[in-house]
Every structure is written in C-alpha cells, then in structure tokens.
N, C-alpha and C positions, 0 to 999 in steps of 0.2 A: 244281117242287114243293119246296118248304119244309119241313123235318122237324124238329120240338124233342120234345125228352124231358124229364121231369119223372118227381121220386122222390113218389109219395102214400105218406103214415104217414099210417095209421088210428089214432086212439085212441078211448080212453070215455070220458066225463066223470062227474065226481062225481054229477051230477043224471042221468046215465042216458042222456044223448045223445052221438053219435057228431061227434067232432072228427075232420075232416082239415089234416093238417099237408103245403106243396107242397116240395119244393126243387129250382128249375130247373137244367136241364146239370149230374146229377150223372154225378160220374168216371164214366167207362167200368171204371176198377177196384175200384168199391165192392163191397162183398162181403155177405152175409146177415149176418154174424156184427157188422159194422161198423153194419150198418141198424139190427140190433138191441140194438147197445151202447149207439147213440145214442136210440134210444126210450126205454131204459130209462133212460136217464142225463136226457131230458126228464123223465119223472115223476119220478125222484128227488129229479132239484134241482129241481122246478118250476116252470122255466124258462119255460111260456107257461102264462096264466092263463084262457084264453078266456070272456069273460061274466062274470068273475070267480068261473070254476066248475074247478076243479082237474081236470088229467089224471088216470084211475087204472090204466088199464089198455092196454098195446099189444094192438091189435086185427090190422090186417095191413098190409104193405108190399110196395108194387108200384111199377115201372118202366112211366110211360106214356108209350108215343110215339106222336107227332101227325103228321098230313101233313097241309098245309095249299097247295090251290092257288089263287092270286087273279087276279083276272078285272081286263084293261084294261075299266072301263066307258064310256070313252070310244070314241061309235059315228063 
C-alpha cells in the first residue's frame, strides 16, 4: 500500500467561490502558525490569480493522506 500526503488551503474568491490550493509531501514539520502565514501572505501579495478572480479570504487548512493499493491486472 502506497501513502502520499498532501497540504489543501481553502480559500474564497472575490466572486464568492471557494478556491483550493494542493501542496504535495509537505514537511512533517510544518506548523498552524506557518500554514497560516503562508495563506495570508498568498492574498497579500496575490500571488495566484485563479479565473482571474483574486483570493480574499483564508477559509481552512488540512493535511490529507491517501492510501492507495494497485491491482496486477494482468490474469
């Protein structure tokens, strides 16, 4: 079985729709305080534009891990 983690950032966009931001294999030693320095530092500087509709607001930040197992389909 195979396991990958991934950091999802929630945001809101200007027009009212929820933006997800991924970032895979983040450190084992990232912290709340670091998640959310870097969200805020996304809407500051504006850094992603998505649809050409501005971030406005951090929504939430989760650590998702995946188990993935894959099948010989050869019979």
């Amino acid at each position: 079985m195979e396991a990958s983690k991934r950091l999802v950032m929630t945001f809101k966009s200007a027009g009212g729709n929820t933006v997800n931001l991924t970032v895979d294999d983040p450190k084992e030693s990232l912290t709340e305080t670091q998640v959310i320095d870097a969200m805020n530092l996304i809407i500051e500087k504006n850094i992603f534009c998505p649809g050409e509709v501005d971030l406005k607001e951090a929504v939430k930040a989760r650590v998702v891990e995946t188990y993935a197992t894959e099948y010989d389909l050869k019979l």
